[in-house]
N, C-alpha and C positions, 0 to 999 in steps of 0.2 A: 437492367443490370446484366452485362455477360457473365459467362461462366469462369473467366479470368477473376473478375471483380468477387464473384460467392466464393473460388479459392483462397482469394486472399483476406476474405472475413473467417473463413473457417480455419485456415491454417492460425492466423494471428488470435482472433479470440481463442479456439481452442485452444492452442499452445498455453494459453495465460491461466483459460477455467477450472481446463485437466491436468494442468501441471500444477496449480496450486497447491493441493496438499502434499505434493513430492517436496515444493520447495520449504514448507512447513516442516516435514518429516526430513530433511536435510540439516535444516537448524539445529534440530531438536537432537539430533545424531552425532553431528560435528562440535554439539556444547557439551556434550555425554561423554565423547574421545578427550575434549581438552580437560574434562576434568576429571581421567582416569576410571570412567562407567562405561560400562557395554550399551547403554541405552534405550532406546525403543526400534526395532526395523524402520527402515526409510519408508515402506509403502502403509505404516499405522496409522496415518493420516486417511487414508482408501477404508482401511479394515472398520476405522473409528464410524465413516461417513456410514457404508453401510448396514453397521450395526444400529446406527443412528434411525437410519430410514424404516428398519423393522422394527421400531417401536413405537407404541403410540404417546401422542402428545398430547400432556395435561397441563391444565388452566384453573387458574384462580378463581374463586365466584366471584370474586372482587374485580378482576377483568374488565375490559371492554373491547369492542372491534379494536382498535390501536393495537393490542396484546397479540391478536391475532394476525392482523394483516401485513407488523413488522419485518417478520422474517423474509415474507417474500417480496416487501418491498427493499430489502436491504440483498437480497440475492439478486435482486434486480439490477438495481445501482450500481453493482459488482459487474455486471455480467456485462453491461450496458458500458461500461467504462474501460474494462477490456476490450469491449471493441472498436475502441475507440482511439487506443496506444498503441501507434506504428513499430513494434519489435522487430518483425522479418525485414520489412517493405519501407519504403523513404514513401509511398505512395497508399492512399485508403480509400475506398470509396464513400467514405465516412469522414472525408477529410471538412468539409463542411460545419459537421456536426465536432471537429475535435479540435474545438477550443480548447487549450488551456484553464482559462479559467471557468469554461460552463462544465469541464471536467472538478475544479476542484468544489464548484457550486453541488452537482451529485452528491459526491463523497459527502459534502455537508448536509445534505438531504437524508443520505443513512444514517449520521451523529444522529441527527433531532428526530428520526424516526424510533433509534437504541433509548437515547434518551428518554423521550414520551412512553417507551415499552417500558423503561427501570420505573419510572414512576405510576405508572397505570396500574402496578399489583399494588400498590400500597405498603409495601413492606422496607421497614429501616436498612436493610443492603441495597434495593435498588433505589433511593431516594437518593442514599450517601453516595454508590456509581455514579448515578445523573449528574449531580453536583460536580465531583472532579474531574467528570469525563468533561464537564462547558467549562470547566474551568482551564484544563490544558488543551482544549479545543480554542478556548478565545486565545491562549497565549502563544500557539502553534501557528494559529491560521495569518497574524502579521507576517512573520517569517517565512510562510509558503506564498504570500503575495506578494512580497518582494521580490523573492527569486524570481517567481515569474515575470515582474516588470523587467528585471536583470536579463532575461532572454529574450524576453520582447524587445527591450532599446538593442540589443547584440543581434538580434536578429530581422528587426523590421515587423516581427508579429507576433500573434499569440494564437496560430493556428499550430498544433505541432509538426503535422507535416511540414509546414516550414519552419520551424524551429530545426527539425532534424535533417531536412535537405541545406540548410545555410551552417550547420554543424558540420555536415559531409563537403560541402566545397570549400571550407575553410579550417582543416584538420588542424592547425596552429593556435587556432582558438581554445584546445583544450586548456594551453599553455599560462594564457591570459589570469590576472588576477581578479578579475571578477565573477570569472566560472572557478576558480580555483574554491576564493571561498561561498560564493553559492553552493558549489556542489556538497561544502560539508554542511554547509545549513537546511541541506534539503536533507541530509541524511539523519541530520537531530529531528530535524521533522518528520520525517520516515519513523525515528524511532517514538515518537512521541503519537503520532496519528493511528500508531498500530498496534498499542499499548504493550510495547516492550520494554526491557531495563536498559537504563535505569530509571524510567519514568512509568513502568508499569511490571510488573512481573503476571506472564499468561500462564504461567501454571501455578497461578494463586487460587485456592479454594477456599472459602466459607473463612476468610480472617480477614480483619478490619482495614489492610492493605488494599485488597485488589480495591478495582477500580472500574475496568471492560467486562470481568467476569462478573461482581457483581451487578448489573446491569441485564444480565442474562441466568443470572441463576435459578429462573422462578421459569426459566423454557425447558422443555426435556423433547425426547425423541424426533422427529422430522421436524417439528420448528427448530431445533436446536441444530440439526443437521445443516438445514440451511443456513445456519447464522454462524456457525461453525465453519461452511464452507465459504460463503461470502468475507468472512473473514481472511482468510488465506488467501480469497482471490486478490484481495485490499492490499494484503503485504505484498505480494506477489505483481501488482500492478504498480506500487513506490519501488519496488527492487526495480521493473522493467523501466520505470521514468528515469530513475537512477543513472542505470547504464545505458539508455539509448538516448538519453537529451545529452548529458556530458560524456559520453562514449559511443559515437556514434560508426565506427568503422566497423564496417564488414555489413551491415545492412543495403538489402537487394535494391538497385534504384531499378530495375528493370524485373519483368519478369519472366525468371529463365529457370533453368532448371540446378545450373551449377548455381550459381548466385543466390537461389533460394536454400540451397546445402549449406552452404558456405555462411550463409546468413544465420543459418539454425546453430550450426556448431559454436559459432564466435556469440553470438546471445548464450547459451547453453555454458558457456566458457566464464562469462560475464556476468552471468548470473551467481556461477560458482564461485565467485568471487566476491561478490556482495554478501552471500550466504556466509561463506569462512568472516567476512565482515564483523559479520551484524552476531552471529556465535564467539567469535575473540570477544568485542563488547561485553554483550551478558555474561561471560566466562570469565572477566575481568576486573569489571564494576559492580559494585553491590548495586541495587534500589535506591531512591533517592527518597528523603522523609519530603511527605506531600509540600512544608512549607520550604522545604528544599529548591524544587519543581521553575518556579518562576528566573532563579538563577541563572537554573539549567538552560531552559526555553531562550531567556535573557541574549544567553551567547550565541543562539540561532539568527535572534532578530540585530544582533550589533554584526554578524557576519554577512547578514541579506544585506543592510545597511550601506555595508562596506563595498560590500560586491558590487549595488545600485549605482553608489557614488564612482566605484571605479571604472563604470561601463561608458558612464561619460568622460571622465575625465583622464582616465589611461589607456 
């Protein structure tokens, strides 16, 4: 591996690991303004983590290794997945490894690791997490495999680097009705795989709502750090698929010096955009009552559907 190849893991994954909780603390700011609150600082995401880290973590007797080795297998997952989504670069040295779907296989690897943690303390909040977290996980996961076939038949594969270089030599493609409505079905997915509203609310505490939270309630300091952070790198890795599978312009096909500028600022742009997104949303829509939920999801999977069907046929 040259030293070309370790820039462009370190620019791309870091950009994704250490901006995460910016892009957290942006949300969290921008839903504050819409609804007339000063908010929290953009960098309380940062302040949160390492308050997190000086603390110690405590564990149930009721416990087992699962409880423990959770968190840092779900920081893992995260980190491993970031570098894995081409953001700057049309080019990875991990392009091998960046599958499409051995990407959304991971991600499901963290679920059933959250999961088995909500259940492992034995306690009636993380049993009831577990539950609706598989339950909006089975109903999420048809909809995200769709989409994916949808860029796989439009693009010839299911590697992302060329998903995102057959997005860059055919800009027209935005246009198309099959990425039209993939793109919002991935973004119900987005909002559903990251437990936001209307299918989750993340700043739900100790009331028979949450859903992600309870599942994690029973971790405190440096495991929670981690799962805290791995979290955000999660939303933060659906933002970056977001906009660089169906917004691919301005991403570096070469590596230069203006090109790699030029690449940061239009993601950075992109990003900001997704964020004001996903903030109007939850500023807008209340929560959805759990047997609500499958409706919602519903309209994901009739959109991939549709998308599927029009990748052949239009």
């Amino acid at each position: 591996m040259n030293a070309s190849s370790v820039i462009v893991i370190v620019l791309q994954g870091g950009l994704l690991v250490l901006g995460a909780p910016l892009v957290r603390g942006a949300i969290k700011k921008i839903k504050a303004r819409l609804q007339n609150r000063v908010g929290p600082p953009l960098l309380q995401g940062y302040y949160d983590l390492v308050k997190l880290f000086q603390k110690e973590s405590m564990a149930s007797v009721h416990s087992s290794f699962i409880f423990q080795m959770t968190p840092l297998v779900v920081f893992g997952v995260s980190v491993t997945v970031a570098l894995l989504v081409p953001v700057l670069f049309s080019f990875s040295p991990f392009a091998s490894f960046g599958d499409i779907i051995f990407i959304v296989y991971l991600l499901g690897l963290s679920v059933f690791f959250l999961v088995l943690a909500g259940l492992d303390t034995g306690s009636a909040f993380g049993g009831m997490g577990s539950a609706r977290e598989m339950m909006i996980y089975s109903l999420s996961e048809p909809a995200m495999m769709l989409v994916i076939f949808t860029l796989a038949v439009a693009n010839g594969t299911t590697q992302l680097t060329g998903i995102v270089s057959g997005a860059i030599s055919e800009p027209q493609a935005i246009f198309l009705i099959s990425n039209v409505f993939a793109f919002f079905a991935f973004f119900i997915v987005a909002l559903a795989e990251n437990a936001r509203i209307p299918v989750d609310n993340p700043a739900t505490h100790l009331e028979l709502t949450m859903v992600h939270e309870a599942m994690i309630l029973e971790y405190s300091g440096r495991q929670l750090a981690f799962i805290e952070w791995a979290s955000a790198i999660k939303l933060t890795v659906f933002l970056a698929l977001l906009v660089t599978v169906f917004f691919p312009f301005g991403i570096a096909t070469e590596f230069a010096g203006p090109a790699i500028i030029l690449a940061f600022v239009l993601f950075a742009v992109k990003i900001g955009f997704a964020i004001v997104a996903i903030a109007f949303v939850e500023s807008t829509i209340a929560k959805l009552r759990l047997f609500r939920l499958p409706d919602f999801l519903g309209i994901a999977v009739v959109l991939s559907v549709i998308a599927l069907f029009s990748s052949f046929f239009l």
